[in-house]
DOROBA-971038 format. One record per residue (C-alpha): y, x, z; residue number from 1; chain. Coordinates in nm, 4 decimals. Each point is the difference from the previous one (the first is absolute). Layout:
BEGIN
LUMLUM      north       east         up     k   c
LUMLUM          Y          X          Z   NUM   A
...
***
This chain:
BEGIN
LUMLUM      north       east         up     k   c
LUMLUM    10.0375     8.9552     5.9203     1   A
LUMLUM    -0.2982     0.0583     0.1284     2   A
LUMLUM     0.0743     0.0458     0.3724     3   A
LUMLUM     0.2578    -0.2766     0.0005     4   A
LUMLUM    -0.2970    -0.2386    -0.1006     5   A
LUMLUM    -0.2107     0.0982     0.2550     6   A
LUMLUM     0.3184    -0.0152     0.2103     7   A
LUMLUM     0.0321    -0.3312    -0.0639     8   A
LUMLUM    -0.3730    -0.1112     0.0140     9   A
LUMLUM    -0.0071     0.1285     0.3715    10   A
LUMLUM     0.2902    -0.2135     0.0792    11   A
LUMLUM    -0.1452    -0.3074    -0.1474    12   A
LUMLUM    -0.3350     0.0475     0.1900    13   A
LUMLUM     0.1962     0.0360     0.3188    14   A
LUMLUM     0.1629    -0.3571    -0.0848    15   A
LUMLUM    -0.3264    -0.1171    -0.0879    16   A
LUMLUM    -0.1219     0.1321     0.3237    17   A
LUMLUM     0.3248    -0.1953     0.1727    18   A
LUMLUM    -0.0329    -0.3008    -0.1287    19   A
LUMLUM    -0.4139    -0.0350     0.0538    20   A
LUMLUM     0.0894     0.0856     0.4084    21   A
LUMLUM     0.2394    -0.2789    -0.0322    22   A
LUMLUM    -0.2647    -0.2121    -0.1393    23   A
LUMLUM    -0.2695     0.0651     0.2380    24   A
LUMLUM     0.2380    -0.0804     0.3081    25   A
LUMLUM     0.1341    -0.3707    -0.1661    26   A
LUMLUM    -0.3659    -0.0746    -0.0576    27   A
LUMLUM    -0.0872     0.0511     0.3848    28   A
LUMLUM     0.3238    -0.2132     0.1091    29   A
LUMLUM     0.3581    -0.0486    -0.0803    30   A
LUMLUM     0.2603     0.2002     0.0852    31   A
LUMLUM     0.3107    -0.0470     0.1426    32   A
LUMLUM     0.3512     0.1262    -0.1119    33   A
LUMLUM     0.0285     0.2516     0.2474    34   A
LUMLUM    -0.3680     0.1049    -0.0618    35   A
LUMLUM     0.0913    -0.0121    -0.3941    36   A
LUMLUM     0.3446     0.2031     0.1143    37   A
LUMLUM    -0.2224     0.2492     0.1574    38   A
LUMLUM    -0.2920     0.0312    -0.3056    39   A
LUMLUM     0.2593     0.1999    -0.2219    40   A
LUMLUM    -0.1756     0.2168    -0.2616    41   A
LUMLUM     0.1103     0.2993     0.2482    42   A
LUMLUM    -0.2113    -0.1395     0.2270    43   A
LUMLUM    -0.2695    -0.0891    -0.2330    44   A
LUMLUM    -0.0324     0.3691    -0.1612    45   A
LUMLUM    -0.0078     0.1468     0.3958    46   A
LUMLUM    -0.3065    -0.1757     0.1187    47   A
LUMLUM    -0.1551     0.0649    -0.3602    48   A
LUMLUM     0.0864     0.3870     0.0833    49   A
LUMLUM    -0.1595     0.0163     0.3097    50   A
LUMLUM    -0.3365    -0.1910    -0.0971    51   A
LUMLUM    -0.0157     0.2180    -0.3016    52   A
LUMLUM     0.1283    -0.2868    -0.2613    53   A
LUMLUM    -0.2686    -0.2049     0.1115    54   A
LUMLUM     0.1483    -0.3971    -0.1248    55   A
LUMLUM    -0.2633    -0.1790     0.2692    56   A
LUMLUM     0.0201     0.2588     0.3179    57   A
LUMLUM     0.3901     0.0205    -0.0592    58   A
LUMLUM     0.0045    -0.4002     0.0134    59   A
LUMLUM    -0.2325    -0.0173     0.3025    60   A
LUMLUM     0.2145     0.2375     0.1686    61   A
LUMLUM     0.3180    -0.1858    -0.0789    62   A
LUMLUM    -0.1013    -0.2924     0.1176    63   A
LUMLUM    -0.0677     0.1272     0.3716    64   A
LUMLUM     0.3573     0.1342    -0.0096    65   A
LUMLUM     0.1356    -0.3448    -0.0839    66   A
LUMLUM    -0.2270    -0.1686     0.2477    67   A
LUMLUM     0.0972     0.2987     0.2742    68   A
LUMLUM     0.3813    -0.0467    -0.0344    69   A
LUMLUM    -0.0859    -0.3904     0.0409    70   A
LUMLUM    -0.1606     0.0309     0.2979    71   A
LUMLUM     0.2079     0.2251     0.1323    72   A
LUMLUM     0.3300    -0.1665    -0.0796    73   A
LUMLUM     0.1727     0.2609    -0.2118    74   A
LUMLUM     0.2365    -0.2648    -0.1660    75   A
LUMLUM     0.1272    -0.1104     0.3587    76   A
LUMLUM     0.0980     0.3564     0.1634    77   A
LUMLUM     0.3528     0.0502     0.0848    78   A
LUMLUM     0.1669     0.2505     0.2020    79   A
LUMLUM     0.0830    -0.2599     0.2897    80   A
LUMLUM    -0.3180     0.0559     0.1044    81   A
LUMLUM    -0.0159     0.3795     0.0300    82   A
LUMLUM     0.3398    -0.0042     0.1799    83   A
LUMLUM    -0.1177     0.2471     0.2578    84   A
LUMLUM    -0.1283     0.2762    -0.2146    85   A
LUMLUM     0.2688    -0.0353    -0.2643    86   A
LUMLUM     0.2431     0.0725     0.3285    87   A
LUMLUM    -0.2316     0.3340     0.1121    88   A
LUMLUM    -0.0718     0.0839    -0.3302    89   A
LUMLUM    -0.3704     0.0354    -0.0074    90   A
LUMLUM    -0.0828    -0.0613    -0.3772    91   A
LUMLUM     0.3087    -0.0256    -0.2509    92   A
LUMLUM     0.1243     0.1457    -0.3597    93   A
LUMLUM     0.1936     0.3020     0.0411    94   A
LUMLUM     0.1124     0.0413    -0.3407    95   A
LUMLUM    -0.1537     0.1310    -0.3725    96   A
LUMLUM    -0.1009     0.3440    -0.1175    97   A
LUMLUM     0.1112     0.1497    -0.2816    98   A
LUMLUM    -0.2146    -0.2299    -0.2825    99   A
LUMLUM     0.1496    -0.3055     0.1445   100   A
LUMLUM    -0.3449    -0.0309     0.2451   101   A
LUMLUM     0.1143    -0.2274     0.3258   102   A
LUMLUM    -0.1313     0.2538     0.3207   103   A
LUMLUM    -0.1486    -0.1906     0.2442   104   A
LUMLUM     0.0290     0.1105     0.4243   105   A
LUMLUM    -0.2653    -0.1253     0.2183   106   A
LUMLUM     0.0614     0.1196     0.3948   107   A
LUMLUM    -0.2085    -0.2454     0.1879   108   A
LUMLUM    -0.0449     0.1405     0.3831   109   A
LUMLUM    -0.4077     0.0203     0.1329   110   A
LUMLUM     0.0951    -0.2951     0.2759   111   A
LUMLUM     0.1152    -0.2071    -0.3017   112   A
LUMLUM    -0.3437    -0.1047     0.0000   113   A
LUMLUM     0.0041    -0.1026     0.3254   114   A
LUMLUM     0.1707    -0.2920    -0.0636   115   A
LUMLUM     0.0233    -0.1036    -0.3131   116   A
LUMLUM    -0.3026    -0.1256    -0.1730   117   A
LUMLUM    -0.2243     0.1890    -0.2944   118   A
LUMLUM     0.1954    -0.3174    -0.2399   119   A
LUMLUM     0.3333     0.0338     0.1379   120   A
LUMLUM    -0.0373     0.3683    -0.1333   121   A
LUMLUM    -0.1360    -0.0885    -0.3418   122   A
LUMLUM     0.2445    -0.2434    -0.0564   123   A
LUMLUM     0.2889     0.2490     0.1042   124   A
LUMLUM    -0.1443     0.2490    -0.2205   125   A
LUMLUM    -0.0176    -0.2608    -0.3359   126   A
LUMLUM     0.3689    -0.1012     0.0894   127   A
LUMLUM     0.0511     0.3207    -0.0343   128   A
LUMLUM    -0.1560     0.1113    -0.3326   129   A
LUMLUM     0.1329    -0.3497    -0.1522   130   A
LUMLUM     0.3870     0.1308     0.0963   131   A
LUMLUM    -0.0978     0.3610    -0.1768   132   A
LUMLUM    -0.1159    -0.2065    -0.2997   133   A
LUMLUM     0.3042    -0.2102    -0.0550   134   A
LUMLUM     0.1997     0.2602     0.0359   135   A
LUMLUM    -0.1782     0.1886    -0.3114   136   A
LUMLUM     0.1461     0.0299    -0.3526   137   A
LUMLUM    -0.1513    -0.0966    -0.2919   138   A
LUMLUM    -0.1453     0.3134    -0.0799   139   A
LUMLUM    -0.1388     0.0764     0.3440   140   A
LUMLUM    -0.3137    -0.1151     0.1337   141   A
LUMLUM    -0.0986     0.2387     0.2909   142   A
LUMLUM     0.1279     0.0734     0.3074   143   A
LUMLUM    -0.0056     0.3219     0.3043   144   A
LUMLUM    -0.1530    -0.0791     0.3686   145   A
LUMLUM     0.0900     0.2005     0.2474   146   A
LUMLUM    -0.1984    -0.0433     0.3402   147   A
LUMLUM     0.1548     0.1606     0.2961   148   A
LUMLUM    -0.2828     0.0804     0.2771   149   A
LUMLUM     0.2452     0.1947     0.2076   150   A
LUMLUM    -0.0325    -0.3218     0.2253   151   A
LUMLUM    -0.3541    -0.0188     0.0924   152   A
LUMLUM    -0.2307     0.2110     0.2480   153   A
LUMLUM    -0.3160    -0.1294    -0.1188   154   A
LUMLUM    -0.1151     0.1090    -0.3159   155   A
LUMLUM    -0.2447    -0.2585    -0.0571   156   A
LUMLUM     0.2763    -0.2692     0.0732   157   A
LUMLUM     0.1820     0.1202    -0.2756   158   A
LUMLUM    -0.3160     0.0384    -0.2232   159   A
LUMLUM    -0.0195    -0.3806     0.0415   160   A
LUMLUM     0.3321    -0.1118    -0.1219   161   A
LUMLUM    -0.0010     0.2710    -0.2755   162   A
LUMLUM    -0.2978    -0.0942    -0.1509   163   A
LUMLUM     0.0254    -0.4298     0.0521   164   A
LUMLUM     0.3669     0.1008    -0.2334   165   A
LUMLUM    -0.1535     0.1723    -0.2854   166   A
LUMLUM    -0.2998    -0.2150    -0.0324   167   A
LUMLUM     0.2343    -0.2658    -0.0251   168   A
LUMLUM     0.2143     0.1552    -0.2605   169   A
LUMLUM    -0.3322     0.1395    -0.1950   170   A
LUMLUM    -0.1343    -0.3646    -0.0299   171   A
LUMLUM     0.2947    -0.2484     0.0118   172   A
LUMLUM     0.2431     0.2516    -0.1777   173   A
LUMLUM    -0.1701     0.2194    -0.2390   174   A
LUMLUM     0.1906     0.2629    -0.1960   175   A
LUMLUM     0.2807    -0.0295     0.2052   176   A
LUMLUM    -0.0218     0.3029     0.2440   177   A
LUMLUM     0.1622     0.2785    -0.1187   178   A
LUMLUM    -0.0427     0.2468     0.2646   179   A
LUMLUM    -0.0731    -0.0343     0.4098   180   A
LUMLUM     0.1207     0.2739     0.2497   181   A
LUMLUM    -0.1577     0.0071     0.3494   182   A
LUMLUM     0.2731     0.1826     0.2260   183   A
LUMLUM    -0.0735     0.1958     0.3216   184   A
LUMLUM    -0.3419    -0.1861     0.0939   185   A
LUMLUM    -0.1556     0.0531     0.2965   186   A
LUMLUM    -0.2010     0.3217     0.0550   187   A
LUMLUM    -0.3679    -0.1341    -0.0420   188   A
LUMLUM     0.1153    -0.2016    -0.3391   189   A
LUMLUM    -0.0289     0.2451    -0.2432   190   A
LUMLUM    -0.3634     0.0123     0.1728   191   A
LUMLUM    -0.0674    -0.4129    -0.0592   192   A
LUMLUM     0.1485     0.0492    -0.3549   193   A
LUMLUM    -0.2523     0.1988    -0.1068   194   A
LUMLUM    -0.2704    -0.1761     0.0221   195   A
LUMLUM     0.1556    -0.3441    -0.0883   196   A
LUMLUM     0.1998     0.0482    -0.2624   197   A
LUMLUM    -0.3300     0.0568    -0.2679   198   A
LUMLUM    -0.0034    -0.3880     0.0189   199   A
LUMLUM     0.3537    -0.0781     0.0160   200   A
LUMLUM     0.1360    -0.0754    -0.4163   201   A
LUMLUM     0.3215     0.1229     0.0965   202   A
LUMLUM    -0.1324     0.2857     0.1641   203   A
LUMLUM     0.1589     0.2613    -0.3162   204   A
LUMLUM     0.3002    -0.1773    -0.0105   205   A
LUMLUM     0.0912     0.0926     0.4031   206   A
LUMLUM     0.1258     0.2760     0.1456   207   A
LUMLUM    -0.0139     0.1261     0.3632   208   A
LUMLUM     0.3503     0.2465     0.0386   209   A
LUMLUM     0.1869     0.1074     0.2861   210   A
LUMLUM     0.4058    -0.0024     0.0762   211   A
LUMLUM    -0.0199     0.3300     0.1583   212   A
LUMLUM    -0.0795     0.1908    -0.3339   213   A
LUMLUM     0.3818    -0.1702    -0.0962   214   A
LUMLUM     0.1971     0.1555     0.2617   215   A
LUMLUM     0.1047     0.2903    -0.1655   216   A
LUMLUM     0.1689    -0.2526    -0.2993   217   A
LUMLUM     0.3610     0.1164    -0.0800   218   A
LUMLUM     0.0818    -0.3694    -0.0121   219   A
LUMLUM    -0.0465    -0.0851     0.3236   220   A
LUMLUM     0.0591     0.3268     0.2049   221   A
LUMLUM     0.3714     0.0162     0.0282   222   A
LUMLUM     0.1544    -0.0052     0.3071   223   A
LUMLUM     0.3000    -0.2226    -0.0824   224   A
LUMLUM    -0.1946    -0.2843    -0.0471   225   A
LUMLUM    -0.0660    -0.0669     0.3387   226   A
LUMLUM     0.3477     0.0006     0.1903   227   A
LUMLUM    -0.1715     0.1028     0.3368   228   A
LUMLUM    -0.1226     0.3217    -0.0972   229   A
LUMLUM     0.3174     0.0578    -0.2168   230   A
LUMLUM     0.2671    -0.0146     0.3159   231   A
LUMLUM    -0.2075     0.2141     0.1716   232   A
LUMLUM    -0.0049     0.2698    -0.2416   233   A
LUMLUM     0.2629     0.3348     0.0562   234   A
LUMLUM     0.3326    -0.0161    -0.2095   235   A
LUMLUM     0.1479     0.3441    -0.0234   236   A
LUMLUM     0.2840    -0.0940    -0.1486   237   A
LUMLUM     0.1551    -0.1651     0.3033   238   A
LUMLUM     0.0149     0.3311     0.1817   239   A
LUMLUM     0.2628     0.1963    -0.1243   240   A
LUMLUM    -0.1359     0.3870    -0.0770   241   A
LUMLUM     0.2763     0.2112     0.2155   242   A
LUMLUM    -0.1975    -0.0344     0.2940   243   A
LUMLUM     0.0435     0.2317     0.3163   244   A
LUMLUM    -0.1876     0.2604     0.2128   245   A
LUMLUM    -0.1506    -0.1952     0.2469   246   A
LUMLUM    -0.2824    -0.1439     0.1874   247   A
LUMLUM    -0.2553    -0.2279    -0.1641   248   A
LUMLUM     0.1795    -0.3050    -0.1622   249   A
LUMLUM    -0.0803    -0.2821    -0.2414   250   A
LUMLUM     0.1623    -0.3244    -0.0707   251   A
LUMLUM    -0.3341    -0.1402     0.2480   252   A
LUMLUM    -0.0351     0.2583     0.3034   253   A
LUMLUM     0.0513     0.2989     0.1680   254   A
LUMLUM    -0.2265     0.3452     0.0804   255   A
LUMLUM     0.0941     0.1748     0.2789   256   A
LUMLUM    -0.2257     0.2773     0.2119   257   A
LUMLUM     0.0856     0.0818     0.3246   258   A
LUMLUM     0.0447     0.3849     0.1522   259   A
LUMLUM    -0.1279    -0.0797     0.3223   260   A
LUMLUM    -0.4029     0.0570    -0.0585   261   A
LUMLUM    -0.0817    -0.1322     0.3669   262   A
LUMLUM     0.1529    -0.3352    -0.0998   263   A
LUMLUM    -0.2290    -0.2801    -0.0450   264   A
LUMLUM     0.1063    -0.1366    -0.3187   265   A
LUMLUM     0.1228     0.3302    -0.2160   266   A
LUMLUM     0.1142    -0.2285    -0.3021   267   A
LUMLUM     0.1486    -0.3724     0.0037   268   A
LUMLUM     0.1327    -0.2195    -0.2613   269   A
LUMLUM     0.3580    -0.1276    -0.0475   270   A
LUMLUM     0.1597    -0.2766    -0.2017   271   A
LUMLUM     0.3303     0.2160     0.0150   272   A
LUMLUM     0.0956     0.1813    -0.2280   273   A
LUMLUM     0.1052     0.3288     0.0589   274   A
LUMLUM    -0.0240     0.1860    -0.3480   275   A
LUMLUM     0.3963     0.1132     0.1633   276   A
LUMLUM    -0.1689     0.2274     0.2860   277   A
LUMLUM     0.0027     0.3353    -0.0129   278   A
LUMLUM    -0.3583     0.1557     0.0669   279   A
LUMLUM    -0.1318     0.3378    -0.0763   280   A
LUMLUM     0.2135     0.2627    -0.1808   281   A
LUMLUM     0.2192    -0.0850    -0.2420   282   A
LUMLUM    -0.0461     0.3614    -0.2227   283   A
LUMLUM     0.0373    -0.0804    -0.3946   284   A
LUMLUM    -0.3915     0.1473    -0.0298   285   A
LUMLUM    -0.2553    -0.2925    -0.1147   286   A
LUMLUM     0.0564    -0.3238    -0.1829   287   A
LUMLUM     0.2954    -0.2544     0.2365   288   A
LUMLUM    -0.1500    -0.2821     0.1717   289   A
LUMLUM     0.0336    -0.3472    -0.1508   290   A
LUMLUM    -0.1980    -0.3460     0.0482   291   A
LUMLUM    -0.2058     0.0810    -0.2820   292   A
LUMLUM    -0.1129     0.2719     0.0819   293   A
LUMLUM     0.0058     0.0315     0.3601   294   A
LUMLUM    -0.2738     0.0596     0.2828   295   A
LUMLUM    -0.1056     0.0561     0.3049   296   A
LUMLUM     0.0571     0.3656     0.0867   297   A
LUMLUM    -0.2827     0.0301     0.1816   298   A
LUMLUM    -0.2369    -0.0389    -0.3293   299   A
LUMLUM     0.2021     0.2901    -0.2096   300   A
LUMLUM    -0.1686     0.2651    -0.1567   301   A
LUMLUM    -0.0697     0.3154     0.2257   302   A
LUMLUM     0.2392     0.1925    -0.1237   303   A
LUMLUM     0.2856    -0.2533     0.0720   304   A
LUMLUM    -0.1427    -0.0403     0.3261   305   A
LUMLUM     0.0837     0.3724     0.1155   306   A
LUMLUM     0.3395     0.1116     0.1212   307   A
LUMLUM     0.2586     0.0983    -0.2779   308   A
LUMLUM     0.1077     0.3164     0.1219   309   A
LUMLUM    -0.3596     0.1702     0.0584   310   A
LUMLUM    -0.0942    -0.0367    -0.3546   311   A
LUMLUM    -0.1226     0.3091    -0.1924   312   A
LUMLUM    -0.0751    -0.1638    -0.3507   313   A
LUMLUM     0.3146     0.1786    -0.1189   314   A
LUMLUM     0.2637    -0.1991    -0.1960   315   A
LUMLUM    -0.1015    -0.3370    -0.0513   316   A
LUMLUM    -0.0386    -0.1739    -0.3607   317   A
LUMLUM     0.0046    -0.4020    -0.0151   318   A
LUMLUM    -0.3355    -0.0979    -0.0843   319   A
LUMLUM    -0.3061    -0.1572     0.1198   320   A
LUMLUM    -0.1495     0.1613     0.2953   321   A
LUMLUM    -0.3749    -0.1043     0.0545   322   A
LUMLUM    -0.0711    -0.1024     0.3559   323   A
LUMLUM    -0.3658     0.2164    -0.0225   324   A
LUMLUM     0.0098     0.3811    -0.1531   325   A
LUMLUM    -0.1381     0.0258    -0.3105   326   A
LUMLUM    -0.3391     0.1810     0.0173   327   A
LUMLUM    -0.0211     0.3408    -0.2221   328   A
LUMLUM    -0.1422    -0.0003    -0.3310   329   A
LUMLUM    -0.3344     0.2085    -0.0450   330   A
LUMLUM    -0.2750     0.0509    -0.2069   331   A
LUMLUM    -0.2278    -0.1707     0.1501   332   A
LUMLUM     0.1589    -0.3198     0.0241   333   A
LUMLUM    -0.1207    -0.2541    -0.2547   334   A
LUMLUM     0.2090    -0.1351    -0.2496   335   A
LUMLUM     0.0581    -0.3734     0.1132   336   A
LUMLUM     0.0980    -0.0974    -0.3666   337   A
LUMLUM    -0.3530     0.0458    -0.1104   338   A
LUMLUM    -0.1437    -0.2108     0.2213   339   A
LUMLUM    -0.0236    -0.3825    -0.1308   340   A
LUMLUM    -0.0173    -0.2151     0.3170   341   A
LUMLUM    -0.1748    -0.3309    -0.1277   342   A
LUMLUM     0.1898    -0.2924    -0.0291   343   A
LUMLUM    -0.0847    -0.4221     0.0578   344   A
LUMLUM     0.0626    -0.2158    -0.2517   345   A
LUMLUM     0.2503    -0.2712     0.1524   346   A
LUMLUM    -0.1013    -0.3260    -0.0738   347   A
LUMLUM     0.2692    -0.1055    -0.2546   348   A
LUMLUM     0.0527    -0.2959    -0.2479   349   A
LUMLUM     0.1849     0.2251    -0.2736   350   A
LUMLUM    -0.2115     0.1799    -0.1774   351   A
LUMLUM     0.0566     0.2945    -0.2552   352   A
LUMLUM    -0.0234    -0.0702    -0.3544   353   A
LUMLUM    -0.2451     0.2782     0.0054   354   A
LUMLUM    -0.2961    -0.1846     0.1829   355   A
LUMLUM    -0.0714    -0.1950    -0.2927   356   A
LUMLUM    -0.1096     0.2845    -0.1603   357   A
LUMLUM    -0.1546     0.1262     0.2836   358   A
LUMLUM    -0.3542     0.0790    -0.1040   359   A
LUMLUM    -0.2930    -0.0258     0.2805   360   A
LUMLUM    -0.3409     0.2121    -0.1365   361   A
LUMLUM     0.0758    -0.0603    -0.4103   362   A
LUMLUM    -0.0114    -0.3799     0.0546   363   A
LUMLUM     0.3079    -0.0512    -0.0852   364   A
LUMLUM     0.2895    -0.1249     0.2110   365   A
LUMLUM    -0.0982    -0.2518     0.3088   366   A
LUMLUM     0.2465    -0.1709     0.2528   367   A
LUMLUM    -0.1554    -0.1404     0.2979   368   A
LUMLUM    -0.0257    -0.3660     0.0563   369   A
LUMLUM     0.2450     0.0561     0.3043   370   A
LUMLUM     0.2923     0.1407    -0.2937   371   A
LUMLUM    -0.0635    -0.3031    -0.1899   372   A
LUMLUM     0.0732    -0.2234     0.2823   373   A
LUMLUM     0.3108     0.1876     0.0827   374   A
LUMLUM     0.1229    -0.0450    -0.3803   375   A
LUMLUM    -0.0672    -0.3561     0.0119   376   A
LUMLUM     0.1338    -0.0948     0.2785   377   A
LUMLUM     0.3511     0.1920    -0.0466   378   A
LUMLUM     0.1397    -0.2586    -0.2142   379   A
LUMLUM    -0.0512    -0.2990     0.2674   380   A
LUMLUM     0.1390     0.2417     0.2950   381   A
LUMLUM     0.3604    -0.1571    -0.0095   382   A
LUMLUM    -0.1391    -0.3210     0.0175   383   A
LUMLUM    -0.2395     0.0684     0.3338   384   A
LUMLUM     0.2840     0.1365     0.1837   385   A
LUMLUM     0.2866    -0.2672    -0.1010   386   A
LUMLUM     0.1102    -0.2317     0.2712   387   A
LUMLUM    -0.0942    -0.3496    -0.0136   388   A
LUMLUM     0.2401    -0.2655    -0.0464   389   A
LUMLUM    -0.0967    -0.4077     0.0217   390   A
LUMLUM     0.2223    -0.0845    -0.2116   391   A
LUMLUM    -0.0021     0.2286    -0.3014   392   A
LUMLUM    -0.3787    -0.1131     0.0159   393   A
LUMLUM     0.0557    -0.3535     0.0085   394   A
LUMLUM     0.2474     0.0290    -0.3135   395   A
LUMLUM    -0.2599     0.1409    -0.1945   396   A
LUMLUM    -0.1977    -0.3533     0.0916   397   A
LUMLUM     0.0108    -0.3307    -0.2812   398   A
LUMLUM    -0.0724    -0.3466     0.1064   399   A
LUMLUM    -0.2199    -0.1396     0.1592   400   A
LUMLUM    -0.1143     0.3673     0.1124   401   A
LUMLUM     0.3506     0.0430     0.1461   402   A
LUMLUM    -0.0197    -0.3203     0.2608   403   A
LUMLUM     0.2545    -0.2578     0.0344   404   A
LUMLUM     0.2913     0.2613     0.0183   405   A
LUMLUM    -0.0742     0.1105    -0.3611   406   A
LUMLUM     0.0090    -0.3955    -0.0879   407   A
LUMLUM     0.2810    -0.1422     0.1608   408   A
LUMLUM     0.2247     0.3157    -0.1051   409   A
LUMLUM     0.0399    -0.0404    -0.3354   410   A
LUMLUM     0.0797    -0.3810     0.0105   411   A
LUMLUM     0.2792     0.1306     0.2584   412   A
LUMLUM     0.1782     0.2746    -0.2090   413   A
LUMLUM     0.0055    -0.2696    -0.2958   414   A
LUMLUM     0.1674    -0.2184     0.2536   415   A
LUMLUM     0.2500     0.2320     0.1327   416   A
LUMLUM     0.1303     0.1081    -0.3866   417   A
LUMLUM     0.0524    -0.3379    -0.1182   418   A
LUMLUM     0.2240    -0.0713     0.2860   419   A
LUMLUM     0.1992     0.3628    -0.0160   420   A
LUMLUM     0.0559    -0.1241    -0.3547   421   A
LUMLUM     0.1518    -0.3134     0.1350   422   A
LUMLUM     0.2687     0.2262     0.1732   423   A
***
């Protein structure tokens, strides 16, 4: 009974806490329905959390994110306006992890800035964060950013944008970062980051990682995924295995030397095929001929290469000749097996079990920061490399965030069932 008392004092001090906020914002001035829409107890207990359940800083702080989204015209965005970077796809909602989290995909390009105002950019990136949020359950409340810096040259460029978005998500939407990936920066960023990210509040929250360490993923390395590479691949079985003693042949080209050692070109290629001719002798000795196995006979081993009827070897056994002699064993030689060669550690993403319990000097196990970024950043993978498509991301959009296409639609769907059900 005991802990379900204190239980239930704790949740009665957080309403308390609530409803004082609440209080203290009325008292300055009204609010509106949206801004009483917005003032949820969720939202409430998240700017008590991050002033430390302070009633008067939480309130003060509040009140500039009411006055911000004002000013700024939060109410009024719709995605008319971004029309251009919903079409390239520069920042959009590319689906939701695994606890229901929306993961958000910003690629803005470095000449982005160029043209578009330091406002134009802020007001793409709300739109943005306002579709991840209506798109959220019940249960959710935080969301995934990944930034891809693949696009920019300029380190510092990047720096910019990267750090105007998380100050603007640290003070106008607190609590609601989950995590923040940085992928493929330029070189000198991991430099800036350094000694800029001691002042940045989201600084523990983001993550620098690179796609390269993700190449070797089973998921994505098969070959029949991209039908290019596939046609170009060799298909045995459309060769049929009785093949005959011949020159060179494949189902592509044809190897043939010439005798004539004063000519200028002593090989050529042919698009014939002539697996059918007749070259060398045709003795039953050695493996036949066939397109899978066939070559030049020019490059066989040396003792193929010497006449048939001046061998010595004695009767010959069907084996592997080596195209070198095998050197003699003696005493002196050293036994190769004892020798460990050392070997580099491949940068991989899959780990072995093992190095968790890996143990560095007796202080206990450590994994590098590097590690931890890989393991975080595996679950959002599928999501940085699926294609972009408008209009998946513009279904995920409500009114009035999804412009006059998300309004009029309804009203026309209602119209066309009533008059199928005429008919």
């Amino acid at each position: 009974m005991g802990k379900k008392e204190q239980i239930n004092n704790e949740k009665h001090k957080d309403i308390e806490r609530v409803q004082a906020v609440l209080q203290l914002l009325k008292k300055q001035a009204p609010l509106s329905v949206k801004q009483e829409k917005l003032c949820n107890n969720a939202c409430v207990e998240r700017f008590l959390k991050v002033k430390g359940e302070n009633v008067k800083k939480a309130a003060k702080h509040l009140r500039n994110c009411l006055n911000w989204r004002d000013s700024l015209g939060i109410d009024h965005l719709i995605a008319d306006e971004f029309s251009a970077e919903l079409a390239e796809g520069l920042a959009y909602v590319s689906g939701h992890d695994d606890e229901s989290r929306p993961v958000l995909i910003f690629r803005i390009k470095q000449d982005y800035q160029k043209f578009h105002s330091q406002k134009l950019f802020t007001r793409l990136l709300v739109f943005t964060l306002e579709v991840a949020i209506q798109t959220m359950a019940k249960s959710v409340e935080q969301f995934v950013i990944l930034f891809d810096a693949s696009f920019f040259r300029s380190a510092s460029a990047f720096m910019n944008i990267l750090l105007a978005s998380l100050k603007i998500i640290a003070d106008y939407y607190p609590g609601r970062l989950h995590k923040a990936f940085v992928i493929d920066p330029p070189s000198l960023f991991s430099y800036l980051w350094k000694g800029v990210k001691t002042f940045v509040d989201l600084a523990p929250l983001t993550m620098v990682v690179s796609s390269l360490d993700f190449e070797e993923s089973l998921e994505f390395n098969d070959f029949t995924a991209y039908p290019r590479a596939a046609s170009l691949r060799f298909n045995p079985s459309s060769i049929s295995s009785d093949g005959k003693i011949g020159s060179c042949s494949s189902s592509r080209f044809s190897f043939t030397v010439s005798h004539h050692f004063d000519s200028v070109k002593p090989w050529y290629l042919s698009l014939t095929d002539t697996s059918s001719a007749k070259v060398g002798p045709t003795t039953n000795m050695g493996p036949a001929i066939s397109p899978l196995n066939a070559r030049s006979y020019s490059f066989a081993s040396p003792i193929d290469r010497t006449p048939r009827g001046n061998n010595n070897m004695g009767p010959m056994k069907k084996s592997f000749f080596p195209s070198t002699p095998l050197p003699t064993k003696s005493k002196d030689m050293v036994d190769h097996s004892e020798i460990h060669h050392p070997r580099a550690m491949r940068p991989s993403f899959f780990q072995s079990p093992a190095m968790f319990f890996k143990k560095d000097g007796g202080k206990g196990h450590t994994i590098s920061r590097v590690d931890k970024c890989r393991e975080s950043f595996q679950p959002f993978l599928k999501f940085y490399r699926r294609p972009y498509d408008e209009m998946i991301y513009r279904s995920k959009m409500r009114p009035p965030l999804g412009g006059l296409i998300s309004i009029v639609s309804p009203h026309i769907r209602r119209r066309h069932m009533s008059a199928s059900q005429r008919f």
